[in-house]
N, C-alpha and C positions, 0 to 999 in steps of 0.2 A: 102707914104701909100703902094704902089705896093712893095717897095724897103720891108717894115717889111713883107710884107702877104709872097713874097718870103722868106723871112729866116726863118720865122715862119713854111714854109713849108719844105722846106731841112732840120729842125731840125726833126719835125715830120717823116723824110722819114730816117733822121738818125734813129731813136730811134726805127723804124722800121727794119731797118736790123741789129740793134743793137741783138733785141730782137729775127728775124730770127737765126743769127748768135749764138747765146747761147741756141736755142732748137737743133739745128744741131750739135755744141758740147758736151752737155746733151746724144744726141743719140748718139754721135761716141764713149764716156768715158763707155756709157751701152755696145756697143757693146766690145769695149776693155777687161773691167773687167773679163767675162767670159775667156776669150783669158789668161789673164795673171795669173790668177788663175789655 
């Protein structure tokens, strides 16, 4: 029981910085654009 609530949670904390990590590329590709244009 402990062993799934753990993985069940490390996936949630993936899917969390999953989700961090693509709004902070989202802003670095806005910031780029103007740059490259």
């Amino acid at each position: 029981m402990q062993t799934k609530m753990e993985e069940s949670r490390g996936k949630r904390r993936r899917k969390v910085i999953k989700k961090k990590t693509t709004k902070s590329n989202n802003c670095v590709q806005i910031q780029q654009r103007p740059g490259q244009i």
